[in-house]
PyMOL CGO cylinders between C-alpha atoms (Angstrom):
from pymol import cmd
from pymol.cgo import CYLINDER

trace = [
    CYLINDER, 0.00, 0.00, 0.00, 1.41, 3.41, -1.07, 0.3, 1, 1, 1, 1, 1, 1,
    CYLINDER, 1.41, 3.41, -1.07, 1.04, 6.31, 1.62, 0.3, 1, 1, 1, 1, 1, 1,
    CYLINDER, 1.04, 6.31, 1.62, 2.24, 9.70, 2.06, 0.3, 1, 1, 1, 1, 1, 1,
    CYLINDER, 2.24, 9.70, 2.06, 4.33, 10.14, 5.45, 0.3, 1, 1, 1, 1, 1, 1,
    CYLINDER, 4.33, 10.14, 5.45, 4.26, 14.16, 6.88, 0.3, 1, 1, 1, 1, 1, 1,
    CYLINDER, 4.26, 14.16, 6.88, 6.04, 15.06, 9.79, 0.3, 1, 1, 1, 1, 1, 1,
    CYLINDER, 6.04, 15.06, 9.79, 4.13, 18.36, 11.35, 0.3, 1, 1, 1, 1, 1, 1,
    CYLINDER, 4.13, 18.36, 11.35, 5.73, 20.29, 14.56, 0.3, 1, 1, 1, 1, 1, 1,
    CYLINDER, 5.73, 20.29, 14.56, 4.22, 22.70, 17.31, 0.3, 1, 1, 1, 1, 1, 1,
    CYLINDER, 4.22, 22.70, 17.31, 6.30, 24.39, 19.86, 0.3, 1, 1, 1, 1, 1, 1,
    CYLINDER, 6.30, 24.39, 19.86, 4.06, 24.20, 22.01, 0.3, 1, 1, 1, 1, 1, 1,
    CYLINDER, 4.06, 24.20, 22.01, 0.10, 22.79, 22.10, 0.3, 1, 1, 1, 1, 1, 1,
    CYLINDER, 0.10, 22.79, 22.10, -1.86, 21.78, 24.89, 0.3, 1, 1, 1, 1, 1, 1,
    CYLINDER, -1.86, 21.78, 24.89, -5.21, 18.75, 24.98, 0.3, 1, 1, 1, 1, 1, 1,
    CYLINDER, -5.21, 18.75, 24.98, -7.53, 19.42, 27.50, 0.3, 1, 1, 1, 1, 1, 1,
    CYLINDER, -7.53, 19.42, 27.50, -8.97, 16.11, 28.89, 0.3, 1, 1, 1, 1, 1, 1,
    CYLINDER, -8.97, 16.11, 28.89, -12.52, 16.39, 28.16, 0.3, 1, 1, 1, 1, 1, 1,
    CYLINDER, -12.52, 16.39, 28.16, -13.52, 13.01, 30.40, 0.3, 1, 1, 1, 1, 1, 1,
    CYLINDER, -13.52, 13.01, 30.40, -12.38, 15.09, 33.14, 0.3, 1, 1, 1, 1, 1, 1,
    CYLINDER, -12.38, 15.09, 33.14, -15.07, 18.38, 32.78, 0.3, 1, 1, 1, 1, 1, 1,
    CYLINDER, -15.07, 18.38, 32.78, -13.84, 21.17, 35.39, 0.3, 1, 1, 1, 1, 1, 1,
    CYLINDER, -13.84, 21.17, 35.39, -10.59, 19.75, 36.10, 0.3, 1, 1, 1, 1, 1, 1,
    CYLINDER, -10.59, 19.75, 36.10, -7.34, 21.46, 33.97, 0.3, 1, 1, 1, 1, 1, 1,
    CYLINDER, -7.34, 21.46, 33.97, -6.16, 17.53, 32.78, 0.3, 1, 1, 1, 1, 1, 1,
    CYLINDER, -6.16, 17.53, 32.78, -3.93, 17.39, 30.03, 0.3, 1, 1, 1, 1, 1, 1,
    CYLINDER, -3.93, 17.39, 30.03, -3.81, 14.68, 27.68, 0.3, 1, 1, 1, 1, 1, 1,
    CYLINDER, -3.81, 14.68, 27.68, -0.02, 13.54, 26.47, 0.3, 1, 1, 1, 1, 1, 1,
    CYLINDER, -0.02, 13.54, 26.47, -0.71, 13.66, 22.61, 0.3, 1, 1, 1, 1, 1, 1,
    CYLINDER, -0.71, 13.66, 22.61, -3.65, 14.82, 20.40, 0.3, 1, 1, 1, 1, 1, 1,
    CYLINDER, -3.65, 14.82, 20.40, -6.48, 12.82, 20.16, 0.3, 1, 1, 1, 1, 1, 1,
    CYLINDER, -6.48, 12.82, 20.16, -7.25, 11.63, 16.62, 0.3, 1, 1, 1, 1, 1, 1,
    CYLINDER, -7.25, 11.63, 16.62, -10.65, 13.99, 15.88, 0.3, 1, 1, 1, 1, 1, 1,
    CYLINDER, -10.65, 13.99, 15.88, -8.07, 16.72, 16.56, 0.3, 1, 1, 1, 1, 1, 1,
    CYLINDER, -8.07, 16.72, 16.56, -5.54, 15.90, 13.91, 0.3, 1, 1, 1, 1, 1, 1,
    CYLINDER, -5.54, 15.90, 13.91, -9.10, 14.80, 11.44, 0.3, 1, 1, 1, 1, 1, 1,
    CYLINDER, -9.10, 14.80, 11.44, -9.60, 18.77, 12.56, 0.3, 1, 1, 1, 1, 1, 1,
    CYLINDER, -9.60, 18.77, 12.56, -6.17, 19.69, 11.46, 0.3, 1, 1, 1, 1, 1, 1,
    CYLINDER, -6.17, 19.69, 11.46, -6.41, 17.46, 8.28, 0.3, 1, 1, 1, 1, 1, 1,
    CYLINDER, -6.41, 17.46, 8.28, -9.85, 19.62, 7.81, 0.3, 1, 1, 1, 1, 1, 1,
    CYLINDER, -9.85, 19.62, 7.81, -8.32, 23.03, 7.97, 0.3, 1, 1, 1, 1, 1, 1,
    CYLINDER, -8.32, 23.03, 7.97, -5.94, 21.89, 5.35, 0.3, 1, 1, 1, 1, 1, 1,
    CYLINDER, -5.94, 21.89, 5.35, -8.39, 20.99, 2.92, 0.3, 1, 1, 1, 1, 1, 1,
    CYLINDER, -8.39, 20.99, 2.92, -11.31, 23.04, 3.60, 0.3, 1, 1, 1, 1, 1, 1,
    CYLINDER, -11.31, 23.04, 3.60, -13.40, 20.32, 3.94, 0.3, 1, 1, 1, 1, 1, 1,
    CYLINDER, -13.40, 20.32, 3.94, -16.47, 20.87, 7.14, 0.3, 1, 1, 1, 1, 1, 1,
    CYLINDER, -16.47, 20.87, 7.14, -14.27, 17.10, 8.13, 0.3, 1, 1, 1, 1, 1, 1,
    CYLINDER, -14.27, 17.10, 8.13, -11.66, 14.11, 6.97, 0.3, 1, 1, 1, 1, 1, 1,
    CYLINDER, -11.66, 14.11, 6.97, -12.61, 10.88, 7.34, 0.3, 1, 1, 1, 1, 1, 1,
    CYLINDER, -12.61, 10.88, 7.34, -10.02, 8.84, 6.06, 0.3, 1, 1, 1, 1, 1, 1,
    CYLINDER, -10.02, 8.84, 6.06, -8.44, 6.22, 8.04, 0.3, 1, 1, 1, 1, 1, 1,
    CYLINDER, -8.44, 6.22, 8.04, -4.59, 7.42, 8.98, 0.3, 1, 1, 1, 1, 1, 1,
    CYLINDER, -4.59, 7.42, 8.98, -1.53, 5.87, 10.99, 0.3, 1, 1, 1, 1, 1, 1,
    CYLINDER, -1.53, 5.87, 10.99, 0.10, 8.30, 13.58, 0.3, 1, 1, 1, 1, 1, 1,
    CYLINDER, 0.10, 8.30, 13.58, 2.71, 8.37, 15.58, 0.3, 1, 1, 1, 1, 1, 1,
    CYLINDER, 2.71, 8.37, 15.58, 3.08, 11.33, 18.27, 0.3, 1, 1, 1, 1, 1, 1,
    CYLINDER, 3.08, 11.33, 18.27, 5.28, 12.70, 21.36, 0.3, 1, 1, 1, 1, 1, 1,
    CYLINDER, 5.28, 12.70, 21.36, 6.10, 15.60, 22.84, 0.3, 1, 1, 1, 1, 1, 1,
    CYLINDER, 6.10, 15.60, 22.84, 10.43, 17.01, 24.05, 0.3, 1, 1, 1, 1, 1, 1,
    CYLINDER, 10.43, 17.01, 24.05, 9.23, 17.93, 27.56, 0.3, 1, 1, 1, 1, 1, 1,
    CYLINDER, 9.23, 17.93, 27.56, 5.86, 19.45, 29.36, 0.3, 1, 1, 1, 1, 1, 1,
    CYLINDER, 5.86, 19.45, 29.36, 4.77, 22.47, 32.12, 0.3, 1, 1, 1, 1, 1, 1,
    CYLINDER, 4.77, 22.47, 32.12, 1.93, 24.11, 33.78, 0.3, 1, 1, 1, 1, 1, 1,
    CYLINDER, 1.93, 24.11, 33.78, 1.00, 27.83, 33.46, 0.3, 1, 1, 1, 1, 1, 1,
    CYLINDER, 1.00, 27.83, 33.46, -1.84, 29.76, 35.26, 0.3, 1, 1, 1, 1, 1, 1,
    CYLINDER, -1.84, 29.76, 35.26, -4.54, 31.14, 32.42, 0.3, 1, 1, 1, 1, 1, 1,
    CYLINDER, -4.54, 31.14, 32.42, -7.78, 33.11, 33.30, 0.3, 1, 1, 1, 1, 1, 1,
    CYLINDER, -7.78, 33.11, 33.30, -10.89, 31.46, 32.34, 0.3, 1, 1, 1, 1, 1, 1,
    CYLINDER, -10.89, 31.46, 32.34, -14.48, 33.89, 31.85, 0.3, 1, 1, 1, 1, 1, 1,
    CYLINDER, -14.48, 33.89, 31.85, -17.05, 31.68, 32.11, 0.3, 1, 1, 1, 1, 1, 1,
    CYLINDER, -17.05, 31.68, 32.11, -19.63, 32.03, 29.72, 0.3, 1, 1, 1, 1, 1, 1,
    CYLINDER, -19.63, 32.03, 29.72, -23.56, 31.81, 30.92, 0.3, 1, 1, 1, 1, 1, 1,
    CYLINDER, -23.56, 31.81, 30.92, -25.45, 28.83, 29.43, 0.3, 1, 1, 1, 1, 1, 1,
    CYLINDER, -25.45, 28.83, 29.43, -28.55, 31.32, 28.79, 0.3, 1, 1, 1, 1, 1, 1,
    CYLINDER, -28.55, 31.32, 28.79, -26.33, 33.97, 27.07, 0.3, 1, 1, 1, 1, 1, 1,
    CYLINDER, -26.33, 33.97, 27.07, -27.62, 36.53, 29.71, 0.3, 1, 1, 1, 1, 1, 1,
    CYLINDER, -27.62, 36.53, 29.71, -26.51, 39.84, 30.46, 0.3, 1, 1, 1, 1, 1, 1,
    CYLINDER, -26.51, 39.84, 30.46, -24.97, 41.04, 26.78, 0.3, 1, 1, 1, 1, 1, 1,
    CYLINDER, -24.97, 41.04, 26.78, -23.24, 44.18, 28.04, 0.3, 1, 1, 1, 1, 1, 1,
    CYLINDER, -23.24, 44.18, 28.04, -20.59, 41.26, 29.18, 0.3, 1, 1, 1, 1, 1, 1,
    CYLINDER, -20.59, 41.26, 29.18, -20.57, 39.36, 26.31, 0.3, 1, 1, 1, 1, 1, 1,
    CYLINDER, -20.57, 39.36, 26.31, -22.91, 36.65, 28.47, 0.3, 1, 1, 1, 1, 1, 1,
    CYLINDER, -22.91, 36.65, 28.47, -19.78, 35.81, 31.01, 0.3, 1, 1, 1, 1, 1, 1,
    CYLINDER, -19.78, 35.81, 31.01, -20.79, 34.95, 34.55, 0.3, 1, 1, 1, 1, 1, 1,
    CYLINDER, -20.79, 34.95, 34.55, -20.49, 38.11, 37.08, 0.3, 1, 1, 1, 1, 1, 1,
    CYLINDER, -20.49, 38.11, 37.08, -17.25, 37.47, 39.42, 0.3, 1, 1, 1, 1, 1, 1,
    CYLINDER, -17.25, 37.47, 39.42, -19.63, 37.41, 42.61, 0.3, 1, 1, 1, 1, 1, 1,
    CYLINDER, -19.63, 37.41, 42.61, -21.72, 34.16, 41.17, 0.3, 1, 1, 1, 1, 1, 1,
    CYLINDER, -21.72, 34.16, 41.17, -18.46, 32.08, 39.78, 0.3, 1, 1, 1, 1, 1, 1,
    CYLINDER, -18.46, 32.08, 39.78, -17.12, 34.41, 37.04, 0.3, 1, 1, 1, 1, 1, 1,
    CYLINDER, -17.12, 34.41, 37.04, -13.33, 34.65, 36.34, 0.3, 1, 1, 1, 1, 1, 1,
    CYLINDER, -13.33, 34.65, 36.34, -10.72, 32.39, 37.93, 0.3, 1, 1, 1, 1, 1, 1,
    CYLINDER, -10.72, 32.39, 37.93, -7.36, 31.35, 37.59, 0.3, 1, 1, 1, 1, 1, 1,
    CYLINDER, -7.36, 31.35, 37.59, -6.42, 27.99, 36.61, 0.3, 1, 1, 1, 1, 1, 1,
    CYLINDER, -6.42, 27.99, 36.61, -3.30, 26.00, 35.77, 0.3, 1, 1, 1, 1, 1, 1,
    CYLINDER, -3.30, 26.00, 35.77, -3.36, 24.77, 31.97, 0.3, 1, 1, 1, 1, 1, 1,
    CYLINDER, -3.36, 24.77, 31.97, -0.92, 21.55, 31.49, 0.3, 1, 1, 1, 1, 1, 1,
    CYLINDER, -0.92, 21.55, 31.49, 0.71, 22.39, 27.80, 0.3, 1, 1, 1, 1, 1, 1,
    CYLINDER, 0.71, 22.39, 27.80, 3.89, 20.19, 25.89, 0.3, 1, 1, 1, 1, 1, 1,
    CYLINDER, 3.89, 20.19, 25.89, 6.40, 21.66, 23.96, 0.3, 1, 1, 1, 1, 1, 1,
    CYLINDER, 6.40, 21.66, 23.96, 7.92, 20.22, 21.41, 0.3, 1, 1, 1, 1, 1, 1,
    CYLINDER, 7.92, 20.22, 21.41, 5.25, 18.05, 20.17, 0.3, 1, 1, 1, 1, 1, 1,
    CYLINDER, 5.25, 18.05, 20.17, 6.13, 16.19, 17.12, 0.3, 1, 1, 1, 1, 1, 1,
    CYLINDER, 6.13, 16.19, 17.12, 3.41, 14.30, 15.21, 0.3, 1, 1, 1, 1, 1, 1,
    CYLINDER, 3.41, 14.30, 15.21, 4.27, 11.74, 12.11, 0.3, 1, 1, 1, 1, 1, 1,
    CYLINDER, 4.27, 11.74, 12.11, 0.96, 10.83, 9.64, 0.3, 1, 1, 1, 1, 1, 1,
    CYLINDER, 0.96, 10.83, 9.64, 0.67, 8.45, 7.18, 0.3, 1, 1, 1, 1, 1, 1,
    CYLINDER, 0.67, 8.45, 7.18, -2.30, 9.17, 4.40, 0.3, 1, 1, 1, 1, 1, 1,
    CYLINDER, -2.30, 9.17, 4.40, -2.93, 6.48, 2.27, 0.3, 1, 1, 1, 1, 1, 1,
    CYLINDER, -2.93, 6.48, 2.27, -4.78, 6.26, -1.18, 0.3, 1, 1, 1, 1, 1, 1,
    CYLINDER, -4.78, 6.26, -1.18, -5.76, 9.00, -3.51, 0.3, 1, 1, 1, 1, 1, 1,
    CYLINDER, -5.76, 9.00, -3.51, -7.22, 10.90, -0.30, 0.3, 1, 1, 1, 1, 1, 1,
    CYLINDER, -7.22, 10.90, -0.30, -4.04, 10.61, 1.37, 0.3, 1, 1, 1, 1, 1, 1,
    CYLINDER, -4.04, 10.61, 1.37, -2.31, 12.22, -1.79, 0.3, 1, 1, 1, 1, 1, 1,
    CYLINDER, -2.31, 12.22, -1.79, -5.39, 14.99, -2.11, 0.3, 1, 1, 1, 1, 1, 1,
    CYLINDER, -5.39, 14.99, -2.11, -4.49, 16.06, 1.61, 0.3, 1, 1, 1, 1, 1, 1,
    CYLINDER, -4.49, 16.06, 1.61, -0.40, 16.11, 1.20, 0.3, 1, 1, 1, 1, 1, 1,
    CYLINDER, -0.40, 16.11, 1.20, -1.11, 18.35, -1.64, 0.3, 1, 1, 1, 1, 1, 1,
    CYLINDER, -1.11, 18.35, -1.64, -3.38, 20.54, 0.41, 0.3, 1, 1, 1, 1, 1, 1,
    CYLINDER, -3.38, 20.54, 0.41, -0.86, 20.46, 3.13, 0.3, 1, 1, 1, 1, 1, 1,
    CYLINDER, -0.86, 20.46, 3.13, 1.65, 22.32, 0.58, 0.3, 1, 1, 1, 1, 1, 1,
    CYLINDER, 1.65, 22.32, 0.58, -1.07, 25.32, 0.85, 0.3, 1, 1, 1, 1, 1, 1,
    CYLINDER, -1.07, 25.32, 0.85, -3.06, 24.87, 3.67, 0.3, 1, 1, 1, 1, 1, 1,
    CYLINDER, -3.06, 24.87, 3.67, -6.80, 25.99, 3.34, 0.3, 1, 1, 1, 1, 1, 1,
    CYLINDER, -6.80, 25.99, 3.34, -6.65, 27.46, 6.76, 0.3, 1, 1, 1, 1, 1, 1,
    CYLINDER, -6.65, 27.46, 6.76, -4.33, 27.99, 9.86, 0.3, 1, 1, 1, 1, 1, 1,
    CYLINDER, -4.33, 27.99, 9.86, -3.15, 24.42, 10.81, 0.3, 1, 1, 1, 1, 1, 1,
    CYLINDER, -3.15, 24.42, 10.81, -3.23, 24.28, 14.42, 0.3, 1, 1, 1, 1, 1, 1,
    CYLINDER, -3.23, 24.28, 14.42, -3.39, 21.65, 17.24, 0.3, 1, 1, 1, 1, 1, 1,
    CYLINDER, -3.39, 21.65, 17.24, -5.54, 22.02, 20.17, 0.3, 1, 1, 1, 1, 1, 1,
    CYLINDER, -5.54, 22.02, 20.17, -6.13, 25.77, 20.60, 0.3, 1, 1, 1, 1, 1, 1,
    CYLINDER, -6.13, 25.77, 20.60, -5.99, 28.40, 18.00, 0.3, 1, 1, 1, 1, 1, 1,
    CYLINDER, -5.99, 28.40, 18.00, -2.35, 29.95, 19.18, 0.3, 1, 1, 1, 1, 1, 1,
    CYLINDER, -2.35, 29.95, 19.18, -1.18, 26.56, 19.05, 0.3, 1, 1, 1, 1, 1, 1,
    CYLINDER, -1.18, 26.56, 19.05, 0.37, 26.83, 15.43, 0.3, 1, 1, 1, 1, 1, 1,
    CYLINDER, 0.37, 26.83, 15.43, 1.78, 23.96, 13.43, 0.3, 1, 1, 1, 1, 1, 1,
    CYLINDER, 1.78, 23.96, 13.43, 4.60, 23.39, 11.35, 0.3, 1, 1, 1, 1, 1, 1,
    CYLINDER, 4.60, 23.39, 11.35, 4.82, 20.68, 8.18, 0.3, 1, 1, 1, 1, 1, 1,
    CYLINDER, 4.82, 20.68, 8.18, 7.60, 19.67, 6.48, 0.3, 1, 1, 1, 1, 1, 1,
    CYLINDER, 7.60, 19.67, 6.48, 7.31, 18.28, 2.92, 0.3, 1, 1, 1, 1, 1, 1,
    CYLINDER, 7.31, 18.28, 2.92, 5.48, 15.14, 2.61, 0.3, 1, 1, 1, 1, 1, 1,
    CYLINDER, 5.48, 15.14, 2.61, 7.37, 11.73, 1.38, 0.3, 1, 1, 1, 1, 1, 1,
    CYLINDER, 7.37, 11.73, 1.38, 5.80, 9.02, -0.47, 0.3, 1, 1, 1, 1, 1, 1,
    CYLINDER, 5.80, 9.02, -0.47, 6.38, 5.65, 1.53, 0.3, 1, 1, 1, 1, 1, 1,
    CYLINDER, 6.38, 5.65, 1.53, 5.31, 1.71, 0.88, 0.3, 1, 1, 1, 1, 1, 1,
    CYLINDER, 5.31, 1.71, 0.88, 3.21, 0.04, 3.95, 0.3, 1, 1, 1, 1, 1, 1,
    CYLINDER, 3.21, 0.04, 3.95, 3.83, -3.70, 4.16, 0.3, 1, 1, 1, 1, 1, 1,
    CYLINDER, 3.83, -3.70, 4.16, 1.46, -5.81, 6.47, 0.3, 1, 1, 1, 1, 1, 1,
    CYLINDER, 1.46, -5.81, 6.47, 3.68, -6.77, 9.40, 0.3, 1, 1, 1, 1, 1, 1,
    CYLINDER, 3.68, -6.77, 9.40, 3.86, -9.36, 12.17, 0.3, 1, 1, 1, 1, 1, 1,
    CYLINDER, 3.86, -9.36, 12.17, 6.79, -7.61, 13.90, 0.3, 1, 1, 1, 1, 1, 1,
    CYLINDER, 6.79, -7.61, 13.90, 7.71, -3.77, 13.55, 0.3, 1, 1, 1, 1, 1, 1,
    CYLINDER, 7.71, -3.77, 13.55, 8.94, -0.61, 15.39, 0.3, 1, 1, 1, 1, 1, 1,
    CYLINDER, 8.94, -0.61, 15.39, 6.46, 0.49, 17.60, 0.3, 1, 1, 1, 1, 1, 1,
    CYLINDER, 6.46, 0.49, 17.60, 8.35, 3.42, 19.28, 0.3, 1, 1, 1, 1, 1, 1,
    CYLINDER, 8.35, 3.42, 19.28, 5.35, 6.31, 19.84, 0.3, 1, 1, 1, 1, 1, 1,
    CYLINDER, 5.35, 6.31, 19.84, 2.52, 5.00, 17.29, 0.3, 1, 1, 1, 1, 1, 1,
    CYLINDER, 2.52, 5.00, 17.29, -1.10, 5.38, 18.38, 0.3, 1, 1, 1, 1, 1, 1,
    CYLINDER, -1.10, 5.38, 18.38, -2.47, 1.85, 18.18, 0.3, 1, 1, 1, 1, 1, 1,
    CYLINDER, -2.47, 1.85, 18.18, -6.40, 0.10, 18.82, 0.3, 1, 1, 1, 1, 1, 1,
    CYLINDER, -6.40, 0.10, 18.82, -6.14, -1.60, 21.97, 0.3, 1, 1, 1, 1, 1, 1,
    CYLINDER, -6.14, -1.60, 21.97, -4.73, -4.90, 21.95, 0.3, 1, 1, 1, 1, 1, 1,
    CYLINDER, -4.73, -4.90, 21.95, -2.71, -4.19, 19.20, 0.3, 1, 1, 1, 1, 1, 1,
    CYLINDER, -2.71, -4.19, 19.20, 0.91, -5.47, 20.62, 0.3, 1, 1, 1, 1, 1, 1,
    CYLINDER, 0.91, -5.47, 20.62, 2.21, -5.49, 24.34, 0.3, 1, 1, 1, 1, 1, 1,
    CYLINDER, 2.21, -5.49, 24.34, 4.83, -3.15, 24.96, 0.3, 1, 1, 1, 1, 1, 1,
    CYLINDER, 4.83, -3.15, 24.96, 5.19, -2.42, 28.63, 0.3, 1, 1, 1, 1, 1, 1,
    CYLINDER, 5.19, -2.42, 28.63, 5.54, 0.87, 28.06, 0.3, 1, 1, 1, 1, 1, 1,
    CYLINDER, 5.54, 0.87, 28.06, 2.27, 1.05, 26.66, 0.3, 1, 1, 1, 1, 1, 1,
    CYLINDER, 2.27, 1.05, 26.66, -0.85, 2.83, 28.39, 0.3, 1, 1, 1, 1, 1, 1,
    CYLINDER, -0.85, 2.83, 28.39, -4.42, 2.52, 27.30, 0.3, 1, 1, 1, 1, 1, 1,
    CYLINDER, -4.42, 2.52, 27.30, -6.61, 5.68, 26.74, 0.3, 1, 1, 1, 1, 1, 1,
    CYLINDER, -6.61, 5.68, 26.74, -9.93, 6.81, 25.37, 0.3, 1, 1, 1, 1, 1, 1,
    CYLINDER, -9.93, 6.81, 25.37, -9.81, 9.93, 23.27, 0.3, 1, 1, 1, 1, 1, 1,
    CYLINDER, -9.81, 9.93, 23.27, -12.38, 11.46, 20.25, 0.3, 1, 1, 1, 1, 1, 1,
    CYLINDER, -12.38, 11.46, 20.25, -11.90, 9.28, 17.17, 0.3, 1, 1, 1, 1, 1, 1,
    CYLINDER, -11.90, 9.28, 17.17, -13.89, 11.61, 15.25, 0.3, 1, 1, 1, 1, 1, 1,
    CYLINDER, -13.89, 11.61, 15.25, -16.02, 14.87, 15.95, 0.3, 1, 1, 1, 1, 1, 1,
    CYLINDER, -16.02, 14.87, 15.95, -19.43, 15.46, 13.69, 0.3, 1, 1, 1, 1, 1, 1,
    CYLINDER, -19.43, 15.46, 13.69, -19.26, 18.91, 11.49, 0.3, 1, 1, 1, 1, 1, 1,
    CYLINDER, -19.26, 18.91, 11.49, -21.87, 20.27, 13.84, 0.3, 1, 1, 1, 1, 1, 1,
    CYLINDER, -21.87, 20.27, 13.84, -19.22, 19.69, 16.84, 0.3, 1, 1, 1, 1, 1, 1,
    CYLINDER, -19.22, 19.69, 16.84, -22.60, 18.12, 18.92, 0.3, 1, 1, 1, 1, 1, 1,
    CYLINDER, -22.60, 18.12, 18.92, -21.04, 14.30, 18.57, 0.3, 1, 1, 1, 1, 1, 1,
    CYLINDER, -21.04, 14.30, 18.57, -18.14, 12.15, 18.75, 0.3, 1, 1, 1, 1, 1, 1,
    CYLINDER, -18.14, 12.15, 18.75, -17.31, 8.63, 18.55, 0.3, 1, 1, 1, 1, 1, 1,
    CYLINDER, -17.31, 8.63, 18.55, -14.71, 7.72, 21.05, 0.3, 1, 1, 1, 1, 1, 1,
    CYLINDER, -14.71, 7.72, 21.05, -12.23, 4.52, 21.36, 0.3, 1, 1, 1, 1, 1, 1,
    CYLINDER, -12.23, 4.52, 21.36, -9.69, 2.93, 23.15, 0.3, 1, 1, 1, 1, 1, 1,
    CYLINDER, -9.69, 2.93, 23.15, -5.83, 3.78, 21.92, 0.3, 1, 1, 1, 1, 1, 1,
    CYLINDER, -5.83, 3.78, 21.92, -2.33, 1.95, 23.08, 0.3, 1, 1, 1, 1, 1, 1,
    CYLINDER, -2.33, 1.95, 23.08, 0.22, 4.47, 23.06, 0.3, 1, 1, 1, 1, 1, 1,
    CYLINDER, 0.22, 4.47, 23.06, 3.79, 4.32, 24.91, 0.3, 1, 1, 1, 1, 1, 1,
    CYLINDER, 3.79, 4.32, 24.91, 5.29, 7.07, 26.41, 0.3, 1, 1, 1, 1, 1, 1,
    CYLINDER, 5.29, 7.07, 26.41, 9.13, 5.96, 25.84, 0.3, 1, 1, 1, 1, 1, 1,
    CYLINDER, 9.13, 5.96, 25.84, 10.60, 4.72, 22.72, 0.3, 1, 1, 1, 1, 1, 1,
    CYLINDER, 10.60, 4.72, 22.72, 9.50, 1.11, 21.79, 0.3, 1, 1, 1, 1, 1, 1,
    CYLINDER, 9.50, 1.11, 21.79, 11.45, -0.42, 19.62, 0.3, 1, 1, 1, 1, 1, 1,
    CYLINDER, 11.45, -0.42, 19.62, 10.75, -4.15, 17.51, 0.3, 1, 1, 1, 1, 1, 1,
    CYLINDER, 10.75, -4.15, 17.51, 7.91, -5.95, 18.91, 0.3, 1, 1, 1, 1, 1, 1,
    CYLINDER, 7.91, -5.95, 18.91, 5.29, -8.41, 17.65, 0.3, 1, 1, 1, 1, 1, 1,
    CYLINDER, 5.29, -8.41, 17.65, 2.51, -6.43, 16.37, 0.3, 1, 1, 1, 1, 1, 1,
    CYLINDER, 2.51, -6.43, 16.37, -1.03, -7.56, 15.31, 0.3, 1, 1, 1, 1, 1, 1,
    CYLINDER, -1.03, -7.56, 15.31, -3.22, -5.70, 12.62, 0.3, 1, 1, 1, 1, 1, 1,
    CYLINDER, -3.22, -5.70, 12.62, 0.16, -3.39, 11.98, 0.3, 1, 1, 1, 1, 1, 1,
    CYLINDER, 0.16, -3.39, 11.98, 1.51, -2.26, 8.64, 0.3, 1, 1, 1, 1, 1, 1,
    CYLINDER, 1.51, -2.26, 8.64, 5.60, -1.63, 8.52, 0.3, 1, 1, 1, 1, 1, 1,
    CYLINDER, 5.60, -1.63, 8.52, 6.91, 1.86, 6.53, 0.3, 1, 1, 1, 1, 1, 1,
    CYLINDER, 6.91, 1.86, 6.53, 9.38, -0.15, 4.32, 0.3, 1, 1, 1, 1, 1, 1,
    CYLINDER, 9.38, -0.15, 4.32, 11.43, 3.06, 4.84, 0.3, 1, 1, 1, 1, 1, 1,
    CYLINDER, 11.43, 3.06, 4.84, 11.58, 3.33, 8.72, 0.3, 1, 1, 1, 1, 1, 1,
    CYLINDER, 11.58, 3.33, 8.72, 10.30, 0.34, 9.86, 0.3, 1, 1, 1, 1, 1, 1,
    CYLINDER, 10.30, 0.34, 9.86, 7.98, 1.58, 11.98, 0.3, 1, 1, 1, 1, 1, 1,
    CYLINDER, 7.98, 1.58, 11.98, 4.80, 0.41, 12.63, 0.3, 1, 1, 1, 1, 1, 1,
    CYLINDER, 4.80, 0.41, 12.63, 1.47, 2.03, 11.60, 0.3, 1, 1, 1, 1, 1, 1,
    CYLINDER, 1.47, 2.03, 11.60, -2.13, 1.58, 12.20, 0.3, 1, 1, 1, 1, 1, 1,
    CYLINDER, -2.13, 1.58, 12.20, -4.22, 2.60, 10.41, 0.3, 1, 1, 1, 1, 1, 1,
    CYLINDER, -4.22, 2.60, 10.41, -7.00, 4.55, 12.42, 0.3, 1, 1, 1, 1, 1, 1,
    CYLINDER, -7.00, 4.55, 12.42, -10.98, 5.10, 11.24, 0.3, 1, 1, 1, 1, 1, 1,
    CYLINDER, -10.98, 5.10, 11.24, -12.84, 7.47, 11.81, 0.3, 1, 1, 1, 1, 1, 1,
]
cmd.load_cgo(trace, "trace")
């Protein structure tokens, strides 16, 4: 299977947990409706449903303090732009988890995956991961072979659950995909390891004849 492999880079991004509602939890690489999001903005497309292999990772991590203005539900009180007076729970000072030095690797296969490098080259709109000052950086996309694979790299790939058994490897449920209307997602269980995994048996895997590393593909 032919596939086009793009590296993309952000200095610094930050993944709010949203499992965790009123709690500043960071997640430790972007869930996959957020790089279908990214994908999107490329494009131009309202979404990107392709399936796509990723693997992700971040150079280090920190916590700042960031004001949040809570907005009413109702949209009351428009001389405030509908944000909650300070007296009944208005603005308050949180920390914000963020990484820096994320790195993200996609494979795109088929004639999508070739329609998206090329938007890539001239981007639709802003590419950005997780909030809008959270810019990204692509470098040139390279056309790679996937081989199916019994044994591969798996270093930092996002995998389905069960799909090898590096001890490294943690389980966790993120957004597979996000509807255009933003009211629904589908969620699912991902293996991902926070170290550098190298050769392992893999099941389900495809191996980048290049790098040897192995990729699964991901749907929507």
């Amino acid at each position: 299977m032919t596939a086009w492999r793009v590296e993309l880079r952000a200095p610094v991004a930050s993944f709010r947990d949203p499992l965790f509602p009123g709690i500043s939890r960071g997640l430790p690489w972007p869930p996959p409706s957020t790089v279908r999001g990214l994908l999107a903005a490329a494009t131009g497309r309202p979404a990107e449903l392709l399936a796509f292999g990723m693997t992700a990772g971040s150079e280090g991590s920190g916590v700042d303090a960031e004001t949040y203005h809570p907005v009413a539900a109702d949209g009351r009180n428009p001389a405030v732009s509908g944000r909650v007076r300070a007296g009944k729970g208005g603005m308050t000072i949180r920390d914000r988890p963020f990484l820096t030095g994320v790195h993200l690797t996609l494979w795109l296969p088929g004639p999508d995956g070739e329609r998206i490098a090329r938007a890539l080259r001239r981007p639709r709109w802003p590419l950005r991961l997780g909030r809008s000052q959270d810019l990204v950086h692509p470098r040139p996309a390279v056309r790679t072979v996937l081989h199916p694979a019994e044994r591969a790299v798996v270093d930092h790939a996002v995998a389905p659950a069960g799909a090898h058994r590096a001890p490294s490897a943690l389980v966790h449920r993120m957004a597979a995909s996000t509807s255009p209307d933003r009211l629904t997602n589908r969620w699912a269980d991902y293996l991902w390891c926070d170290a550098p995994t190298g050769p392992r048996a893999v099941h389900g895997a495809l191996r980048d004849a290049e790098t040897g590393q192995a990729v699964w593909l991901l749907e929507p």
